[in-house]
Each structure stands twice: as C-alpha cells, then as structure tokens.
C-alpha positions as CSV (number, residue, x, y, z in Angstrom):
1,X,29.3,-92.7,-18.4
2,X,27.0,-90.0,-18.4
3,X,27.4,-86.8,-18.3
4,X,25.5,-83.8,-16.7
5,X,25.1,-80.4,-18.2
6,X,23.4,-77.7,-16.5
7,X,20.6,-76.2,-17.2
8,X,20.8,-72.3,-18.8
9,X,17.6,-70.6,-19.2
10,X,18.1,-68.9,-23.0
11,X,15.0,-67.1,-22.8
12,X,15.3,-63.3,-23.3
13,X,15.8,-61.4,-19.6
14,X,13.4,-58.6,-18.9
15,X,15.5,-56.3,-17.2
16,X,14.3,-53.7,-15.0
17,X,16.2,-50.6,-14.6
18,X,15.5,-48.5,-11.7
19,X,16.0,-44.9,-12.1
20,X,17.0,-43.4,-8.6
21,X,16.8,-40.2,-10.0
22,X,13.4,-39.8,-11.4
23,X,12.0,-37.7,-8.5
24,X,14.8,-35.1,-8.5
25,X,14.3,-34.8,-11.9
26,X,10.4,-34.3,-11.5
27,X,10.8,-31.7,-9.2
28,X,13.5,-29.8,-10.8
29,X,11.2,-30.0,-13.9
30,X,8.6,-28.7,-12.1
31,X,10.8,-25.9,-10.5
32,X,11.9,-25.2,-13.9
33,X,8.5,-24.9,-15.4
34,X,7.1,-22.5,-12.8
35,X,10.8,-20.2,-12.8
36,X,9.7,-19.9,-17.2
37,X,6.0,-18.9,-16.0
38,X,7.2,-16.2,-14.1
39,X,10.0,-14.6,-15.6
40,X,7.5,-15.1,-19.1
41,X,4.4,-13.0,-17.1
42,X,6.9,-10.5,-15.2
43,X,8.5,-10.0,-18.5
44,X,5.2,-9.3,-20.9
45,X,3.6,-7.3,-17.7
46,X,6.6,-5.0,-17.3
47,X,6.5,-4.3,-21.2
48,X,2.8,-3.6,-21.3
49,X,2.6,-1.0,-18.5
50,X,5.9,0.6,-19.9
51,X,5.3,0.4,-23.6
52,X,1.7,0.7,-23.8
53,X,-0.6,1.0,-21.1
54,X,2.1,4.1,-20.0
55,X,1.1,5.6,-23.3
56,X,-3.1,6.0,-22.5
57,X,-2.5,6.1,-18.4
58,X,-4.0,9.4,-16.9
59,X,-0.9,9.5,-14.5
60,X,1.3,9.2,-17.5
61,X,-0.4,11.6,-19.5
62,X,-0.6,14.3,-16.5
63,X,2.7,14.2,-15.7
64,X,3.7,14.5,-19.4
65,X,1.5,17.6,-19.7
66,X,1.9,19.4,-16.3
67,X,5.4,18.2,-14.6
68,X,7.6,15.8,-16.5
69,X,10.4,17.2,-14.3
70,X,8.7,15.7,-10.7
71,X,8.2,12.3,-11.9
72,X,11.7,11.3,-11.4
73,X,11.2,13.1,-7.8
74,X,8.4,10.8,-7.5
75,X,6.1,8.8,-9.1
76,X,2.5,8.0,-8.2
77,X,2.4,4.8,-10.6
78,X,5.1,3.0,-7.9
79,X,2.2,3.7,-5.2
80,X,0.2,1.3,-7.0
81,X,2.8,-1.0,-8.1
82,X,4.2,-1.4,-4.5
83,X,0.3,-2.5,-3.5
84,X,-0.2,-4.8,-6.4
85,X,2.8,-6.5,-7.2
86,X,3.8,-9.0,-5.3
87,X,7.6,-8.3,-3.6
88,X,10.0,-9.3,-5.6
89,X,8.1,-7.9,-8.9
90,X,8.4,-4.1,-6.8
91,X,12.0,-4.9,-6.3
92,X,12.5,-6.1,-9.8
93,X,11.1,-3.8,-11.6
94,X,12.2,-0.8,-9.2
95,X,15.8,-1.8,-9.8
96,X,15.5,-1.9,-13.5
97,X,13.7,1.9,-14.1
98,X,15.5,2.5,-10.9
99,X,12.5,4.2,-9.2
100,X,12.3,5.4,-6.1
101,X,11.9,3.5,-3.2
102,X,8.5,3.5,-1.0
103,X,10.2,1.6,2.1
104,X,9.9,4.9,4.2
105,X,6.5,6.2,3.3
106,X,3.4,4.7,5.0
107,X,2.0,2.9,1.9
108,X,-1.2,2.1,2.9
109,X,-2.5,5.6,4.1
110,X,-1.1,7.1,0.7
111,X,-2.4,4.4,-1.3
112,X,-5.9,5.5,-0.1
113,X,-5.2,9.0,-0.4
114,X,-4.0,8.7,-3.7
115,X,-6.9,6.5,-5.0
116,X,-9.7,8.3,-3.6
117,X,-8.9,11.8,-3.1
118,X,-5.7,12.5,-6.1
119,X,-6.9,10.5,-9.2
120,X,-10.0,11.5,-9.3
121,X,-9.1,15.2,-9.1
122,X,-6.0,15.0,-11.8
123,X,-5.4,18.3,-13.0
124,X,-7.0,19.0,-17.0
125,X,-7.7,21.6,-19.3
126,X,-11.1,22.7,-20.1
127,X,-11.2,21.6,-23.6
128,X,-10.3,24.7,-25.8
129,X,-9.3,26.6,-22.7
130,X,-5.9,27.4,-21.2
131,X,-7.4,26.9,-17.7
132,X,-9.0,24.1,-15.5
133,X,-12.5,23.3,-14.4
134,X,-12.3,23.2,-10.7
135,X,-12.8,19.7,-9.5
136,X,-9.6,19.0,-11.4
137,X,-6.8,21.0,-10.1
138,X,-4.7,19.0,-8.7
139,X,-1.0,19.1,-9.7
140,X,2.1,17.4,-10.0
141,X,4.0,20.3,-8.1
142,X,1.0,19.7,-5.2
143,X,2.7,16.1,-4.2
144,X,6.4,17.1,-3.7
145,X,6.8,20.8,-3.4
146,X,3.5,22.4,-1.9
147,X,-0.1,22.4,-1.6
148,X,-0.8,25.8,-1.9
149,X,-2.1,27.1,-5.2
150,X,-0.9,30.1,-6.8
151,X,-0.7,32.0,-10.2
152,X,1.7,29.7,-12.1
153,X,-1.0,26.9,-11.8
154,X,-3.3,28.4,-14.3
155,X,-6.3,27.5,-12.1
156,X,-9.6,29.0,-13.6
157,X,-11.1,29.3,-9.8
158,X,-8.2,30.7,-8.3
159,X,-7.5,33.4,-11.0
160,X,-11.0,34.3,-11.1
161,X,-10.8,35.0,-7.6
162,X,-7.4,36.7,-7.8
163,X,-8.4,39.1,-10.0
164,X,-11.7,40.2,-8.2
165,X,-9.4,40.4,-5.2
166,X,-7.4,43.4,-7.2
167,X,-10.7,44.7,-8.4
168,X,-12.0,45.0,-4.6
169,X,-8.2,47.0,-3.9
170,X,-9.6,50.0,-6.0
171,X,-13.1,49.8,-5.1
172,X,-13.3,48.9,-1.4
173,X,-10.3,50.1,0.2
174,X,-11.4,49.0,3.8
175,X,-12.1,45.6,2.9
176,X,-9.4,45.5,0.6
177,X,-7.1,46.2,3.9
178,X,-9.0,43.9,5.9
179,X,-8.6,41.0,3.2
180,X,-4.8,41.7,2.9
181,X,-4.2,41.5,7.0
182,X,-5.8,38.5,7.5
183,X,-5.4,36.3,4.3
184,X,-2.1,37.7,2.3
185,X,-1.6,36.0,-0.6
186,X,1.8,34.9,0.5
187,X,1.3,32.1,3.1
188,X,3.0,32.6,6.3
189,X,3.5,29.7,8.9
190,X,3.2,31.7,12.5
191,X,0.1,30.0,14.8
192,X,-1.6,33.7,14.8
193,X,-1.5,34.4,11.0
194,X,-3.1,30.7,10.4
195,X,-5.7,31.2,13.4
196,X,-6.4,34.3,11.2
197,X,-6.4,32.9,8.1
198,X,-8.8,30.0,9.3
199,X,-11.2,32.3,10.5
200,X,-11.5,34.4,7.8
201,X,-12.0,31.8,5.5
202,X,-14.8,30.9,7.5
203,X,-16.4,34.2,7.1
204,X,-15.8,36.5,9.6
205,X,-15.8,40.4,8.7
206,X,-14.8,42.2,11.6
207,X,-11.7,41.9,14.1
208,X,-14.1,41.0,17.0
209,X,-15.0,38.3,14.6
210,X,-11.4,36.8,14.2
211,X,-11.0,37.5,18.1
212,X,-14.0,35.6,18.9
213,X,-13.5,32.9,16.3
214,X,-11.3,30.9,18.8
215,X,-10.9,30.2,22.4
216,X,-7.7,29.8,24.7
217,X,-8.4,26.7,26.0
218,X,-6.8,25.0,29.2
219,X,-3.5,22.9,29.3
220,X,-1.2,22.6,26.0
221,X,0.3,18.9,25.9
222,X,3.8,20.3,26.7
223,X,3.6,20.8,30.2
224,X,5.4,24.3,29.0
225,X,2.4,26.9,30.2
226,X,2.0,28.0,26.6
227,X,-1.8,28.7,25.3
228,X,-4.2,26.2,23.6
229,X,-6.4,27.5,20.8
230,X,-9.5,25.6,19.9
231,X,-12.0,26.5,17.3
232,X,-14.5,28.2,19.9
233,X,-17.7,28.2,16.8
234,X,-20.6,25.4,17.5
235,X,-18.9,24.7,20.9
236,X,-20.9,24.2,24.2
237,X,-20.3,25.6,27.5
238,X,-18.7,28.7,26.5
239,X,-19.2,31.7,27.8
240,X,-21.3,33.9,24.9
241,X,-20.0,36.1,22.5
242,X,-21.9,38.6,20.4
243,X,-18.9,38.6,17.7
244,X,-18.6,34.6,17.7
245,X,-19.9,33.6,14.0
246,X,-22.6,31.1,14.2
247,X,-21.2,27.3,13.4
248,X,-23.9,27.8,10.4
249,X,-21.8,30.9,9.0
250,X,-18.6,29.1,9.3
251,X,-19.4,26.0,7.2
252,X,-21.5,27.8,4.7
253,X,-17.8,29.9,4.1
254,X,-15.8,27.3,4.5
255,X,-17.5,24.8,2.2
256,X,-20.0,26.9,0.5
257,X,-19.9,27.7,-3.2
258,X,-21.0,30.3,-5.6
259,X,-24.4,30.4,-7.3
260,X,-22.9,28.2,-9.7
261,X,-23.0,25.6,-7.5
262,X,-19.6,24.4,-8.0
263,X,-16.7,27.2,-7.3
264,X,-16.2,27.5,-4.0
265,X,-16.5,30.8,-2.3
266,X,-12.5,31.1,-0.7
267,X,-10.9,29.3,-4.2
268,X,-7.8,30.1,-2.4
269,X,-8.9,27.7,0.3
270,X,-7.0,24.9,-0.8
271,X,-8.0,22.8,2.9
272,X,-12.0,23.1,1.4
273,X,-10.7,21.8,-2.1
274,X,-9.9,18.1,-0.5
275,X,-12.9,18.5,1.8
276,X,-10.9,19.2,4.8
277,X,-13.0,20.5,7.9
278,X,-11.6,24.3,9.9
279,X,-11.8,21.5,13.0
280,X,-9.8,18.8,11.5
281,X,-7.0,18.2,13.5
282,X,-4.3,19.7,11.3
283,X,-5.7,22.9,11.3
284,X,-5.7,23.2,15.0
285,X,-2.1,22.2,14.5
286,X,-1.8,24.9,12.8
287,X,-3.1,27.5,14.8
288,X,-1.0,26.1,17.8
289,X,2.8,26.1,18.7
290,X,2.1,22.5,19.2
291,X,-0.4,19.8,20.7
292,X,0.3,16.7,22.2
293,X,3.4,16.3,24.1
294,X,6.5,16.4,21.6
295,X,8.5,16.2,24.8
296,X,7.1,12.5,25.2
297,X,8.5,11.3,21.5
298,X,4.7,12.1,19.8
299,X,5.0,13.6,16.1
300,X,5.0,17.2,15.3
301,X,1.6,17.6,13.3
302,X,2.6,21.6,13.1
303,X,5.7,20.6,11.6
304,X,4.3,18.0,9.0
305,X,1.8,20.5,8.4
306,X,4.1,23.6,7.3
307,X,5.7,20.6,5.1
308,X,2.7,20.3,3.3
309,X,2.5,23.6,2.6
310,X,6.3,24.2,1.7
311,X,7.3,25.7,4.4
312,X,10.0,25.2,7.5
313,X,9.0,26.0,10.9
314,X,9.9,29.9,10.4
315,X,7.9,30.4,7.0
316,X,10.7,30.0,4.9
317,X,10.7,27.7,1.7
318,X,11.3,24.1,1.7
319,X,15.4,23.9,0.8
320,X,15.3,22.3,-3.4
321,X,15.8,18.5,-2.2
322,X,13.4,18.6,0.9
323,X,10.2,16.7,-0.2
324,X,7.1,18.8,0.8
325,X,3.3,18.7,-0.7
326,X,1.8,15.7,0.0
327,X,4.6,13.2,-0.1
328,X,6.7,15.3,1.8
329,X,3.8,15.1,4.8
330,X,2.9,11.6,4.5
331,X,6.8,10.9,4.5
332,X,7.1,13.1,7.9
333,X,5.3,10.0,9.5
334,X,7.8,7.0,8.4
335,X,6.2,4.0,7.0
336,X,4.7,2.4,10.3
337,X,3.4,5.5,11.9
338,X,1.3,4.9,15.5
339,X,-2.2,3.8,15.5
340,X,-4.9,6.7,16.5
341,X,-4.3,10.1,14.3
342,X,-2.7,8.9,11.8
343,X,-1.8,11.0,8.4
344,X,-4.6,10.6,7.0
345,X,-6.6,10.6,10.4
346,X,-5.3,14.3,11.4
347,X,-7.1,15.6,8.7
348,X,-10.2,13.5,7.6
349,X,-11.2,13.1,10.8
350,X,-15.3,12.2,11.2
351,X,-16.2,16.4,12.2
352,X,-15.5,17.0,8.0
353,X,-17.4,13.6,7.1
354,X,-20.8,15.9,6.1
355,X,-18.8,18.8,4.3
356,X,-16.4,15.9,2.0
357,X,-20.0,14.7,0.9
358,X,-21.1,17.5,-0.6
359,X,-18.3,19.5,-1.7
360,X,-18.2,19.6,-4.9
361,X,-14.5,19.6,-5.8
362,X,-14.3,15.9,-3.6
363,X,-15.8,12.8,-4.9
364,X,-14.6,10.7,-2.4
365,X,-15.3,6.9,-3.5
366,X,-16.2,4.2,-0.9
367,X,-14.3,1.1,-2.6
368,X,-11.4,1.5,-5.1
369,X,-13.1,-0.3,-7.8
370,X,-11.2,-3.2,-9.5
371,X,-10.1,-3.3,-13.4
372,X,-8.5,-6.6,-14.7
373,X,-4.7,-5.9,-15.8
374,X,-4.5,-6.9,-18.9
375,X,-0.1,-6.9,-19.0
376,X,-0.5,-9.8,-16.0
377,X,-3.5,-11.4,-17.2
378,X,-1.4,-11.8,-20.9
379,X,2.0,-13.1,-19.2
380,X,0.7,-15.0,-17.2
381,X,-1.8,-17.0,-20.0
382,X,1.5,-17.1,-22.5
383,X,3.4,-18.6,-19.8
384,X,1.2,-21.4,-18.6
385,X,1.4,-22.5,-22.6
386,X,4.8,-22.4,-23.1
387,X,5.8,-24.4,-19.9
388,X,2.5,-26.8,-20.6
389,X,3.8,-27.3,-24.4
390,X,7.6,-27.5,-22.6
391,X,6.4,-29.8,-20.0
392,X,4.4,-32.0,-22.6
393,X,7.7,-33.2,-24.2
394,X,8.5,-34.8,-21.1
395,X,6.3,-37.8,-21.5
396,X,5.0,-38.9,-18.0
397,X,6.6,-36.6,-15.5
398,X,5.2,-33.7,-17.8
399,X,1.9,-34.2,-16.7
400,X,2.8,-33.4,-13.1
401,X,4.6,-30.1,-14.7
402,X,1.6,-29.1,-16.8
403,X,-0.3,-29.6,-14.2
404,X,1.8,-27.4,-11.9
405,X,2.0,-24.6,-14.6
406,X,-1.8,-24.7,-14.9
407,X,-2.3,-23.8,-11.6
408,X,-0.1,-21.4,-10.6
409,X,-0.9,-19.8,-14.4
410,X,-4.5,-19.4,-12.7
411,X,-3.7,-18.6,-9.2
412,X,-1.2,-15.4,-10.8
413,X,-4.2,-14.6,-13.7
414,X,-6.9,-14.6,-10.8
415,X,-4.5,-12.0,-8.6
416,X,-3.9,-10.0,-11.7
417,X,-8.1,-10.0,-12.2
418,X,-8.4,-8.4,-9.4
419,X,-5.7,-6.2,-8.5
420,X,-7.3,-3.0,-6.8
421,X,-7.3,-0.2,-9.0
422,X,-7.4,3.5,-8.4
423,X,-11.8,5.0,-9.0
C-alpha cells in the first residue's frame, strides 16, 4: 500500500513587505526638512541685523546719535524690512521687537522716498564740529514731527543764515521789516502767508513783487466761488507785469546757492533742500484754500501739506501723538492711495526734474543699488547643511530631501543676493 506525501517546498521564502506608508513619510520628511531651513535662516538673519549689522547700520547709528526717543515712534529699518522680507518674516519679526506696523502707509512711494531722497542725506557732524555740512541735514525729528528746520537742529546752513538775519535787524531796518512780514521765522499755515513766503523765497524785493508773483486764476475745484492762485512767473498768455520777476530770477533764488557753490541762498528753504520746485503741486496747495474738489471724496493736499510741516489746518501744532513730518504726510494718503498725483507725485512732479539735478543738497539716485545680505545669505547656507546632513541619515528617501533643501537653500540665498538696498 502506498502511501502519498505532499510535497512542501523547504526552501527559504523571500518575503516582500510593502510599506504603504513610504510616500507620507517622504513628504513629511521633506516638509520637515524645508520647516528646519527656514526657521534655521529666519533665525541667524534676525540675529545678524539685530546683533550686529544694527551695530555699523547708518540708520542705527543716526538714530542713536540724533533721536533715540522717535525710533520707537517709527522706524525707517521696518521700511526696508516690509520690502525685503518676504510676509510672514515682516510679521514674525514685527511681533517679536513688536514694531510698528506699515499696513496703513503706502509702502512703495515711501520706500522710494526713503532710499533716494532720506538715506543719502542722513544728518552728520562735520568731523570736529558741533554742526552739519549741508547735504546732510536730515533728521530724525523731520520724519514724524516736522519738516521745518529750526535752531534746535544745530544746522550749520541754517544758523549761518539766522544769524545774518539778526545782523541785517540792526543794519538794514527796511529790509529787515520786509524780511520779517513776508518770511517770519515762525511758520504760519494761512494760503496768503505761504503765497508770501513762496515768493519771497524766490526773490522778490518789493510788495508789487509778491503781488505780481501770482495770478488769480479761473474756477477753484470746489464749485464754491473761492479764488485760484497759480504761480503767474514763466507763464504764457498773461497780461504783462512790470513787477512780475522773470522765471530766470525765481529759480536762480529758489535753487541757487552761494559762491560756495553748495549753501543755498534761502537755507531756511527747506522745499529747495529735497529739490522741490515753487510749481510743484504741494506748494500751490499751499497757497490755496484747496484744489481739486474735496467735495467729490479727492484728498486734501493742503491738509497733508500743513501735516508735513507740523501744523493743523489753523497753524497750530500737531497734538503729541499725531504723526506729522514725513510719515505723518505719506500716512495722510492710506496705503493704496489713487493713481495720478500721488505723495510723492504732488511734489516731484516733472516742472522740478532740472532744479533736483543740480541742487546740490539732492543726489537723487536712478536705481537703488543692490548689496548681498549677508544675515540671509548665512542662514540660509547653515540651513541647507543641516537638513542635507539630517536628510542624509535617511537612506533613500533622503536624497529626495537633500535635494529639496538644496533648492530652496538656493532659491532663498539668490533672494537674499539681491534684495534691493537703499544708495
């Protein structure tokens, strides 16, 4: 009788185990990796601009010397951090030094302004001197409270002049009288005093010459009957007038310097300082109740220009928490102000493009030029190593990550390359 037996193959079994989960894990890997890059480069950037690039910054250092006490009012530094970090860096790093937010302030028209007309003009010290050179006068106290210069600046230009203003008291009464009617030291913020004021920084010397300096032109923009005032100098069609100074006269006053070749002749001026023309737009604001039709929801450019002076609309002082200067006017406009005259267009408009040229307080540069930052450029290389050496202990799937942190390591370093910095 036989007998059967089956057959059982003893051979070792190869057994395949199929890990369902390998993909999740990949990607969470490479989520993880790319969360240590950039809390690693957020981390060392944040440190360098507070620990040591904040110790050789020119902003630093200028507010240190000339108005620690308007920093915390605000802070030029978060102008360039709001355009060169990316969003949530801003947000991070404004909740952490709890800085000031830039949410209502048109950031783009500061930004330039900042860059190309503030940094370059930084107020400093002649060295071994208790007083500026001119081209550098501008101050901490100029961005928040007013523009207007005055004694407790320590301006060389402006003291100069204020003391050969005195001088001209004792020894030419009549044009010491003349001088006080029409440009008091104490600025005012009435159309008629500012028409004044205008004029006679633009040269003229005789009442028919402030008369004559202007011209009521027709309609108003309020639909209200009140006059128009226009600059009547180098217009055509006018009727003549033998008092009217000659467009010439006007820019050679308004612009002109000394025979030094670099103070200009109205230091008070502080409109000719930032290469602003008598026939920008804010100065016929200025000399006007109002143009353009409030009435029909337009901005106030009078009112945003008495802010930038430091002054309400009856010539009193800005109250102590009212912003005024230069980020109380750009503020006036909210951060997505209409297209047309814009801040900055109401006053650089293209009549003042020959007289910013070649004044010499203004060197307006063409292209913010661009300097590598060094604080991004080093957190960014330390993290792509740590996540590649991470990622390496992975086996496999670490490739993928390595590869991931490469990238985005070189995408961030590149951005950080060429972040736009101020000239």
């Amino acid at each position: 009788m036989s007998s059967y037996y089956p057959y059982y193959n003893t051979q070792p079994q190869k057994v395949v185990v199929v890990n369902q989960n390998t993909y999740v894990t990949t990607i969470l890997s490479i989520l993880l990796s790319l969360v240590i890059l950039f809390v690693i480069k957020f981390l060392v950037s944040m440190l360098y601009d507070r620990f040591i690039q904040s110790k050789s910054d020119p902003i630093e250092i200028w507010y240190t010397k000339y108005g620690p006490q308007y920093k915390s009012i605000f802070d030029i530094q978060d102008v360039y951090r709001y355009m060169n970090d990316s969003q949530w860096e801003y947000e991070l790093k404004s909740w952490i030094f709890d800085t000031k937010s830039m949410s209502d302030l048109p950031m783009n028209q500061l930004y330039d302004f900042v860059s190309t007309y503030v940094y370059p003009h930084l107020y400093r010290k002649v060295q071994g001197k208790n007083y500026n050179d001119g081209r550098h006068f501008i101050l901490p106290r100029h961005m928040v409270e007013s523009i207007q210069i005055t004694n407790i600046d320590i301006d060389g230009d402006y003291e100069t002049w204020l003391q050969d203003r005195k001088d001209r008291v004792t020894s030419d009464s009549a044009t010491s009288k003349f001088e006080q009617k029409y440009n008091n030291t104490e600025w005012g913020s009435t159309p008629l005093e500012w028409r004044n004021r205008i004029a006679f920084w633009c040269g003229c010397e005789t009442d028919a010459q402030i008369s004559s300096f202007w011209h009521v032109d027709s309609g108003d923009g309020k639909g209200q009957g009140a006059d128009k005032y226009i600059v009547a100098v180098g217009v055509s069609g006018l009727p003549p007038d033998k008092n009217r100074i000659s467009e010439q006269t006007a820019n050679k006053n308004w612009f002109g310097t000394l025979s030094d070749g670099k103070t200009l002749i109205n230091p008070d001026n502080i409109f000719a300082r930032y290469g602003i023309s008598y026939k920008a737009a804010g100065l016929y604001y200025l000399g006007n109740d109002d143009i353009a039709g409030t009435s029909g929801g337009e901005f106030n450019t009078r009112l945003s220009m008495l802010t930038l002076l430091g002054l309400d609309e009856i010539g009193k002082p800005l109250p102590e928490k009212v912003l005024g200067g230069w980020v109380g006017y750009f503020k006036y406009f909210g951060s997505n102000p209409p297209g047309g005259l814009g801040p900055m267009e109401r006053l650089f408009s293209r009549e003042d493009t020959a007289g910013a040229a070649t004044n010499p307080y203004i060197t307006p540069c063409s292209k913010p030029k661009s300097d590598p930052d060094v604080g991004g450029i080093v957190g960014s290389t330390m993290g792509a190593i740590i996540t590649c050496g991470f990622a390496y202990t992975m086996g496999p799937v670490g490739w993928l990550v390595a590869g991931a942190a490469i990238v985005s390591g070189s995408i961030s370093i590149y951005k950080d390359a060429t972040k736009t910095k101020p000239c």
